[in-house]
N, C-alpha and C positions, 0 to 999 in steps of 0.2 A: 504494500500500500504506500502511497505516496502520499505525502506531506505538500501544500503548495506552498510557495512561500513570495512575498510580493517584491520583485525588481522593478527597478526603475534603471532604463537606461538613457543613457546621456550622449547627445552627439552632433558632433559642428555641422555645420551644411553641405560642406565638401564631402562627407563622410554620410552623409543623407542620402545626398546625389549618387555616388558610387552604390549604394548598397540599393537603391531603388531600380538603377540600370543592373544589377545582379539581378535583382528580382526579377525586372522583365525577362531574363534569358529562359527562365525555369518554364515560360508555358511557349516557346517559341520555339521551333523542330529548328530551323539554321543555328540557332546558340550564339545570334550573332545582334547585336541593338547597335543602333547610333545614340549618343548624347541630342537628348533635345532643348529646344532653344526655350529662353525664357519663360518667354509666354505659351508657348507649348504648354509648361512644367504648371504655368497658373492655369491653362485651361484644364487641365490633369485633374489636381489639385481641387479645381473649384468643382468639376465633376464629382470627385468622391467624394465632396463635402455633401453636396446636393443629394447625393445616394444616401448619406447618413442623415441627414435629414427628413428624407420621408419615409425612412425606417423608424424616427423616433415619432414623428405624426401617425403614420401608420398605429406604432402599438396605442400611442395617446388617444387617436379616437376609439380604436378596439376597447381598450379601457373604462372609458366614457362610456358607450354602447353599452357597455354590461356592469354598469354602475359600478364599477370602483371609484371610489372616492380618496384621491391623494390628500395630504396635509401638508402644505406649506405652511413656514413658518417664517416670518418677516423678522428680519434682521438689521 
């Protein structure tokens, strides 16, 4: 059985960049990316924000529909 245990890692943007062009090679049969340009990275970027945002509206309305009642507490 395993234990989880929480990390947090840490890392400059050069070292972002490399490790995100790694990742692209893993679903692509050539094993081969070009660096993309800026605004590429922000249209990326602004895509997988978007995607995580209506995955958090998604469950919010699911939620609502079936009366869960969250608690906010104002700070």
């Amino acid at each position: 059985m395993f234990t989880p245990i929480p990390v947090e890692v840490l890392a400059y943007e050069p070292e972002v960049v490399g490790l995100d062009l790694l990742h692209k090679t893993k679903f692509t049969k050539l094993r081969h990316v070009e660096p993309i340009p800026d605004l590429a990275r922000v249209s990326e970027g602004t895509a997988k924000l978007e995607m995580m945002l209506d995955a958090v509206i998604q469950v919010t309305h699911l939620n609502l529909s079936c009366g869960v009642v969250l608690s906010c507490a104002v700070m």
